[in-house]
Structures are given as C-alpha cells and as structure tokens.
C-alpha positions as CSV (number, residue, x, y, z in Angstrom):
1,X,-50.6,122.3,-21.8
2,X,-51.2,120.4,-18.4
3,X,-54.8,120.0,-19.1
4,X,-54.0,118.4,-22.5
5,X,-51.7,116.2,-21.2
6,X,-54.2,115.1,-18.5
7,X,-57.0,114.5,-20.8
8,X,-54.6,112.5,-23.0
9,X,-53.7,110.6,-20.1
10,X,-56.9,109.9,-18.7
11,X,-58.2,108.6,-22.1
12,X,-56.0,106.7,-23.1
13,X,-54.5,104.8,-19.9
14,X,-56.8,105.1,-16.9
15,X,-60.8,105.0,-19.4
16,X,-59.6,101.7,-21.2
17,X,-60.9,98.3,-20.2
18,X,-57.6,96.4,-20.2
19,X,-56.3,94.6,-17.7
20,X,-52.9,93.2,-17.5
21,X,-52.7,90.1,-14.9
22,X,-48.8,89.9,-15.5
23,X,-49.2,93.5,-13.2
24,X,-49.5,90.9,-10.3
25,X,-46.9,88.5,-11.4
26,X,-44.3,91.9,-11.4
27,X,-45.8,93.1,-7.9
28,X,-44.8,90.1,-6.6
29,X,-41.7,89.8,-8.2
30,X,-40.2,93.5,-6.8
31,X,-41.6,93.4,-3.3
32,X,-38.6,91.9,-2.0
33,X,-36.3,94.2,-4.2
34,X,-38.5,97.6,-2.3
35,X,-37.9,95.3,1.1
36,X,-34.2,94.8,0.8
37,X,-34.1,99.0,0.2
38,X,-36.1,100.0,3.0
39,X,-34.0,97.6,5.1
40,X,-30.8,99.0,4.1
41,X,-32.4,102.0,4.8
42,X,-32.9,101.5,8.5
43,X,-29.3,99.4,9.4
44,X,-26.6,100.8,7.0
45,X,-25.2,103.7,6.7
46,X,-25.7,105.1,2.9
47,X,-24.6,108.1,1.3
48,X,-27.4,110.4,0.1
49,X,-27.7,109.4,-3.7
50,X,-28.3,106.0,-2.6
51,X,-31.3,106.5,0.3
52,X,-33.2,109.8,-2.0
53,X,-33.2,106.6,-5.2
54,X,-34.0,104.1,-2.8
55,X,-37.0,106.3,-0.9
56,X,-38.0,107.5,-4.8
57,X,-38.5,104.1,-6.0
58,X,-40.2,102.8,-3.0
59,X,-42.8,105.6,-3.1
60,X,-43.3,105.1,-6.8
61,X,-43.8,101.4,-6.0
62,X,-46.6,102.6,-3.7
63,X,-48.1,104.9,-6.1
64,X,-48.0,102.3,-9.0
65,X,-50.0,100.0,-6.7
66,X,-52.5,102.3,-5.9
67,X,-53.1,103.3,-9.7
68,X,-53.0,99.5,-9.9
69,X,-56.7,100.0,-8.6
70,X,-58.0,102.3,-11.6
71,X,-55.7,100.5,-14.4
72,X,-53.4,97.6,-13.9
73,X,-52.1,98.1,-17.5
74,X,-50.8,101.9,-16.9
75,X,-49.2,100.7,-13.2
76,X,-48.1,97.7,-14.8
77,X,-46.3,99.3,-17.7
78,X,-44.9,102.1,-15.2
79,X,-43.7,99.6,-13.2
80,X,-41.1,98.3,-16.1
81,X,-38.9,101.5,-14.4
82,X,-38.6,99.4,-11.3
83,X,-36.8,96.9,-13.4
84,X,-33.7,99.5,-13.0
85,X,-33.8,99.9,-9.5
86,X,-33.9,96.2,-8.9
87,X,-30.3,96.1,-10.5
88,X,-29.3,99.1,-9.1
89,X,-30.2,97.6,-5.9
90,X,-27.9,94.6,-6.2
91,X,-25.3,96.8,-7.4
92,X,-25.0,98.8,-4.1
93,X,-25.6,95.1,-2.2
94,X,-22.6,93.7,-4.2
95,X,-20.6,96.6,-3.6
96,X,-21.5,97.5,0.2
97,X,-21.0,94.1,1.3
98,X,-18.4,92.5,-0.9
99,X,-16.2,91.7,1.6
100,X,-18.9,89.8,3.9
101,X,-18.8,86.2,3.0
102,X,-23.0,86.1,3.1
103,X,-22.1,87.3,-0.5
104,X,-22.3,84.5,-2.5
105,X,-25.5,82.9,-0.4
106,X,-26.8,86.6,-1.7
107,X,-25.7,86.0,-5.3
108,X,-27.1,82.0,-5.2
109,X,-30.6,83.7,-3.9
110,X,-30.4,86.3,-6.4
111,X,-29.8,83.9,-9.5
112,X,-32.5,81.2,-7.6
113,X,-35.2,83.9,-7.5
114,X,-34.8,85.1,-11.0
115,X,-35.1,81.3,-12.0
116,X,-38.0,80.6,-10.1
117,X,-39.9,83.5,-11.1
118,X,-38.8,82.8,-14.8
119,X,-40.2,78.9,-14.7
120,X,-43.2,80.4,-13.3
121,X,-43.6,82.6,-16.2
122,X,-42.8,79.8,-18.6
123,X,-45.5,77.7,-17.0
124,X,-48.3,79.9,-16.4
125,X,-48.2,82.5,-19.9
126,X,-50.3,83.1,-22.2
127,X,-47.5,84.8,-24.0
128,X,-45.0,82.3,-23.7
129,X,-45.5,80.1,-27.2
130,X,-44.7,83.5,-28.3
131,X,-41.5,84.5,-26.7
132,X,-38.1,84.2,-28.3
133,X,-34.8,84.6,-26.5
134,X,-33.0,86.9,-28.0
135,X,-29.0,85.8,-28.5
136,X,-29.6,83.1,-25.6
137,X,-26.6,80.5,-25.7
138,X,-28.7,77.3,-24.6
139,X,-30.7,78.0,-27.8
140,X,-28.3,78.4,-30.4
C-alpha cells in the first residue's frame, strides 16, 4: 500500500506546476513563532510534552521548507498544521510567564503582529476581493 500512496502523492502534490506565493507570506509569518520555541527550549525549564511538540514542530517547519523547493503548494498547505502550534505556543507563554509583568508587552506584540501581517495580506492579495469574514463584529 506504501507504494500506492507514494505514487499518489508524487502525482498529485510534488509533479503539478502550481505555485503558491502566499507559502512565503506564512514562512515569514511562523519564523518567529519556531524562534520563540527553540528559545524556550534553551532558557526554561519545560516539562517533556512541551519540548518533544516544540522540537516536532520545529523539524517539520524545516522539512516543509525544504519541500518548499519541489512544491510550495504541498509545503504551503502542510504548513496550515503550524497554525496549531503557533497558539499552542502562546498558550504555554501565557501560562509559564503569567506572573512576569513583560506579559502584557507580550500580549500587545502578539495582537500588533497578527495586525500587521493581516494589513499586509489585505494590501498585497490577489484573494482578498474575495474574502468574507465570517461572524466578524466590525462588519455586522
């Protein structure tokens, strides 16, 4: 069944002449999210769930960026998983270091980022005219 799934794979993801240029856009967007990790790594003391999903996610980051070379439209949509380990992320942050009072500067940054990227996006997509926000309070 392996060599099925491999010639299904090959065909249909890595053979196809898409390209996705949003794959940049979300490169960009989770480097700091795999920095943070591998600095809370090196200086805090984590218990073992955290570190093995923070070392899993990095190396998948890594390997999503090499496919990136044969298809940026397979690495790109693998790369939507990274979108949980970016909250994930700020959910061990916001719980390791809620008593620090760098907390909120962490939570303005947090919200800023997201902001900027998304005013980005709304400037630069071709997809945008297209995009509806679903249930989005400033719209209704």
């Amino acid at each position: 069944i392996l060599p099925k799934i491999w010639f299904y794979f090959v065909n249909h993801y890595i053979n196809v002449n898409m390209y996705s240029p949003a794959y940049y856009f979300r490169v960009i967007y989770f480097f700091p999210f795999i920095s943070i990790g591998l600095f809370l790594l090196s200086v805090n003391n984590l218990n073992e769930k955290d570190k093995i999903i923070i070392i899993y996610f990095t190396l998948f980051y890594l390997f999503t960026f090499i496919l990136s070379f044969l298809s940026t439209t397979t690495a790109d949509r693998l790369n939507y998983f990274i979108f949980a380990y970016s909250l994930y992320l700020i959910i061990v942050i916001i719980k390791k270091f809620q008593k620090n009072k760098y907390i909120n500067l962490f939570r303005s940054l947090l919200i800023f980022y997201n902001i900027t990227f998304f005013l980005i996006w709304i400037n630069y997509s071709i997809a945008f005219n297209s995009w509806l926000p679903y249930k989005n309070l400033i719209f209704e």
